[in-house]
N, C-alpha and C positions, 0 to 999 in steps of 0.2 A: 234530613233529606239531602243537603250540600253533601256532605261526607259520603253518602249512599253513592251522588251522584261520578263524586270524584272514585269513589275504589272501582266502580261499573267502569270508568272511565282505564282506570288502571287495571285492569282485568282484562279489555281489548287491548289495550295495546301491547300487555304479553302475549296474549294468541296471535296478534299478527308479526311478532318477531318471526325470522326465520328460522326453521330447525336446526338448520346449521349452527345459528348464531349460540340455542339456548344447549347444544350439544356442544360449545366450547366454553359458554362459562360453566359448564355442571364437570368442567376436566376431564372430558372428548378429544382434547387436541393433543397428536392429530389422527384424525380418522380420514385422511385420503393424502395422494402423494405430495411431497413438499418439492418444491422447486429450489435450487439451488443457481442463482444465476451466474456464472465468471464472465465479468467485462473482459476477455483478453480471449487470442483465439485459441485453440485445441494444440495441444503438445508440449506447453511450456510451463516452466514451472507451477504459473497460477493456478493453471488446469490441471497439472497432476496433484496438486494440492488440494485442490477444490473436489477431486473426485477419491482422493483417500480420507477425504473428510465425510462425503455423502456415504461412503460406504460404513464407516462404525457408524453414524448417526444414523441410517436405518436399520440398525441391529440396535442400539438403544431407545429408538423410540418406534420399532416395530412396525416404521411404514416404508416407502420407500421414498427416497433422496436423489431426487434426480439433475444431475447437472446440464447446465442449458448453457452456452458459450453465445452472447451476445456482446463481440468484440468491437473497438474503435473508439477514437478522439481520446486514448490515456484513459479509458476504462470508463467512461462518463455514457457512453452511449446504452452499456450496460447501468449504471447506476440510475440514468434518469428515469428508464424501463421499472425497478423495480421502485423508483421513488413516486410513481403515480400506480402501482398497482395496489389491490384492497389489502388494508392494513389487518390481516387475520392471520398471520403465519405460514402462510403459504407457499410465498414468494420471498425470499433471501436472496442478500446478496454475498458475496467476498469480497468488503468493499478492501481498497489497497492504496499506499500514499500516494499513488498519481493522480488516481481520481480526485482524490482532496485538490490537489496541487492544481489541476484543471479545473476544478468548481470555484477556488480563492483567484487566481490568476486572471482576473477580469485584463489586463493587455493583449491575454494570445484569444479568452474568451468573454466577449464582454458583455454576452448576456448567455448568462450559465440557467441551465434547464433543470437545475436541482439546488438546495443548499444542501449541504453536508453537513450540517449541526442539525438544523429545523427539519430537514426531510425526512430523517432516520431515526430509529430507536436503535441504540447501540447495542448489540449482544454480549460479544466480546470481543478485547484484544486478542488475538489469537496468537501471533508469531511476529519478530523483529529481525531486521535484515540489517548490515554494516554494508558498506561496498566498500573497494580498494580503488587508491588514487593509481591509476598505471599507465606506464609511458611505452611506447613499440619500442625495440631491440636497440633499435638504431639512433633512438634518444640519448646524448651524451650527459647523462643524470641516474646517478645510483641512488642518492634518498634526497627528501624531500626538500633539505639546503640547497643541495645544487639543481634541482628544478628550480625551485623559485629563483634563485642568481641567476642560471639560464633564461627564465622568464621575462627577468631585469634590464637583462644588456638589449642596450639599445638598436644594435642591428639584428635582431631574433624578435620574431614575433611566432611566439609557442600556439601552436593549436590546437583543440581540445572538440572531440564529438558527444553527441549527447542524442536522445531516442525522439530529441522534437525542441522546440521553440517552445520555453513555460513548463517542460517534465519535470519532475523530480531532481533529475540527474543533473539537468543543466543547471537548477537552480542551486543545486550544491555545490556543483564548481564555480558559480558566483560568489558567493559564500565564502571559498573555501582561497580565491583568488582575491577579495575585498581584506581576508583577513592578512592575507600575505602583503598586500598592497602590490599586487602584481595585475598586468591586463592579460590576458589569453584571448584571440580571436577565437569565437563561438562557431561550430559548423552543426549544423543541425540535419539529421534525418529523421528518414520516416519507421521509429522503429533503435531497438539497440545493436540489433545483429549489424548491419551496414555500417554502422558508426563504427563496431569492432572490430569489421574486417578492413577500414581504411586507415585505424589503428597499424593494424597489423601489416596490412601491405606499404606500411611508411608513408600515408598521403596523411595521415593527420598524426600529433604527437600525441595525444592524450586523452583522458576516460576515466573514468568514474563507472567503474564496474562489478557487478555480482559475483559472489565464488562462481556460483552454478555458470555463469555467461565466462568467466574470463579463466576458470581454475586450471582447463587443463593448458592454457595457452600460457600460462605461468609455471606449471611442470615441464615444458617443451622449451621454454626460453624464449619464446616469440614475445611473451607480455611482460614486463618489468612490475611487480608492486612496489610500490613506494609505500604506504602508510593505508592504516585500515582506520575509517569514523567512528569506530568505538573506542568506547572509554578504557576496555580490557582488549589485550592482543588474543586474535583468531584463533581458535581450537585449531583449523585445518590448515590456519599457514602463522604458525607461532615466532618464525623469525621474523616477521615483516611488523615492525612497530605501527602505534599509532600515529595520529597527526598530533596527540595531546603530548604524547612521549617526544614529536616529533617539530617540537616549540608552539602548537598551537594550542597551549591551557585550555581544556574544557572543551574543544572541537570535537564535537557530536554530532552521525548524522546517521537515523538509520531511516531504512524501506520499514513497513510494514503491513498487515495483513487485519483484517477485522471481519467479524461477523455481522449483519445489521438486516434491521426492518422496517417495512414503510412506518414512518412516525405515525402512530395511535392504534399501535397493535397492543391487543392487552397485555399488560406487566406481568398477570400468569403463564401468558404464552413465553416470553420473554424468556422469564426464569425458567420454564421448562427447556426452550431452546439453550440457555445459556449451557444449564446443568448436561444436555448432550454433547455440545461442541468442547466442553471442557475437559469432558471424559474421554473424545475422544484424541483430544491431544496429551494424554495424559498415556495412553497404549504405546507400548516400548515401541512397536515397529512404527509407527506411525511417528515419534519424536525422533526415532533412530533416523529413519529418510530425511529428518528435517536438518536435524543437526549436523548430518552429512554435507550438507547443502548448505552452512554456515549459516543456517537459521533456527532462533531461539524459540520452542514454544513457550507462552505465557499463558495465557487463560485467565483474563481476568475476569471482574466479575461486573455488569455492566456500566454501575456508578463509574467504577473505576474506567474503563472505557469512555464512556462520557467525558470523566477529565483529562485522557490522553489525549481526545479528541480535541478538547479547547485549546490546549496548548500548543496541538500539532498547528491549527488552524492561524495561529498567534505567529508558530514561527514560520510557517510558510507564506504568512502575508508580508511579515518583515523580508524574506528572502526573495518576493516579486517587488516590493519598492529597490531594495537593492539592485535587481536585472533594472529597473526601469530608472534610475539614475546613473547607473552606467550608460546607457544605451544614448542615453540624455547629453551627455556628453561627449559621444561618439567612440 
């Protein structure tokens, strides 16, 4: 009679599952449109990324892939949106290394509206970015010896912009300035573009910047590269050494891009998702736009995502104690 009792018991509570729910474990998903959310606003790279991705992924999973731009606070304002929406594959993000960098950076934010490990199921890595260290026209520094010597002498205090207080960028040039054992005053805006044109108009020396942001201003001779953060020299600008070539062993620092979902979405959804975003980075045109743009697709597979993630998270918490011992200091 117990057992009778318990299966009657187990028999309602399948009829009251939702049909939607018992139409994605029977591998339904997905059967209506998927969201695609970009933290960043409409016309820049992330967004042209984000919508040549929506486009092969609704022609491999036959629905449609809609991109949503909910931009602000270093990609977070979009992140936190899709980290409290229902974990059914619906809702994606692109998440990107600033949001990281904005959710670990408890100094610029110190009560963050997501984690970045615990919130999200990682889909894939999708693509890896280098930036180059460069200095305006009028910087008297050809490579990266004689910036840091310049940096050294005691009546030069070198200036460098970055896209905000706690970004990615800025936190590289700490990094990148700790290794050298040099100080650089920090100038912070709202944003990368403003930073590079006060670059450019001689008001600040220095940056840490994207092919796509600084490439053609490096054709024109308005931007100097000094050294690129990868470990191999740039397809698109192959004379301009590394920092590792360029005495700094091992100095590694890239951007990147990843695909993700609210934490306890199903592991089949997952894998299905993964298997589109992988395919679709694997389409010549869609690799050719990237690679043009001094970015690498990847595609991994989500484990592997997961331990990028841990380690990203590892070294961007070392590179906010570093800003915050500096600053500590004055």
């Amino acid at each position: 009679m117990k057992n009778a009792k318990i299966l009657l018991c187990g028999l309602l509570a399948t009829a009251l599952i939702p049909i939607g729910a018992v139409a994605q474990t029977t591998g339904d998903f997905p059967n209506k449109p998927i969201r695609l959310v970009v933290p960043w606003a409409p016309g820049g790279f992330t967004d042209l990324f984000g919508r040549m991705l929506a486009e092969k992924m609704s022609k491999s999973l036959n629905t449609s892939v809609v991109v949503e731009n909910k931009s602000g606070a270093s990609g977070s304002i979009g992140a936190s949106y899709v980290a409290r929406s229902d974990p059914d594959g619906y809702t994606l993000l692109l998440s990107t290394s600033d949001a990281l960098v904005y959710a670990v950076n408890t100094t610029v934010n110190p009560n963050p509206t997501y984690d970045p490990v615990k919130d999200f199921e990682q889909i894939s890595l999708m693509a890896t970015q280098p930036v180059f260290l460069a200095v305006g026209k009028d910087v008297p520094a050809r490579n990266v010896s004689e910036f840091v010597a310049l940096a050294k002498k005691k009546d030069k205090s070198l200036t460098f912009g970055s896209s905000g207080e706690g970004s990615a960028v800025h936190l590289a040039m700490e990094l990148f300035s700790d290794a050298a054992g040099m100080k650089l005053v920090h100038v912070p805006y709202k944003g990368i573009t403003p930073a590079l044109m006060d670059v450019l108009a001689g008001r600040v020396d220095a940056i840490f910047i994207s092919f796509q942001g600084g490439g053609n201003y490096f054709k024109s001779g308005e931007l100097r590269p000094l050294a690129v953060t990868s470990l191999k020299r740039s397809a698109v600008e192959p004379d301009v050494p590394t920092l590792d070539e360029s005495g700094y062993p091992g100095f590694q620092l890239t951007l990147w891009y990843a695909m993700v979902a609210p934490d306890g979405t199903p592991r089949a959804v997952i894998e299905k998702l993964n298997t589109a975003v992988n395919a679709a980075l694997r389409e010549p045109d869609l690799k050719e736009k990237l690679l043009a743009a001094n970015t690498t697709p990847v595609g991994s597979t989500s484990t592997e995502a997961d331990k990028f993630l841990a380690d990203e998270v590892k070294k961007w918490k070392g590179a906010v104690e570093t800003a915050k011992k500096k600053a500590s200091k004055g």
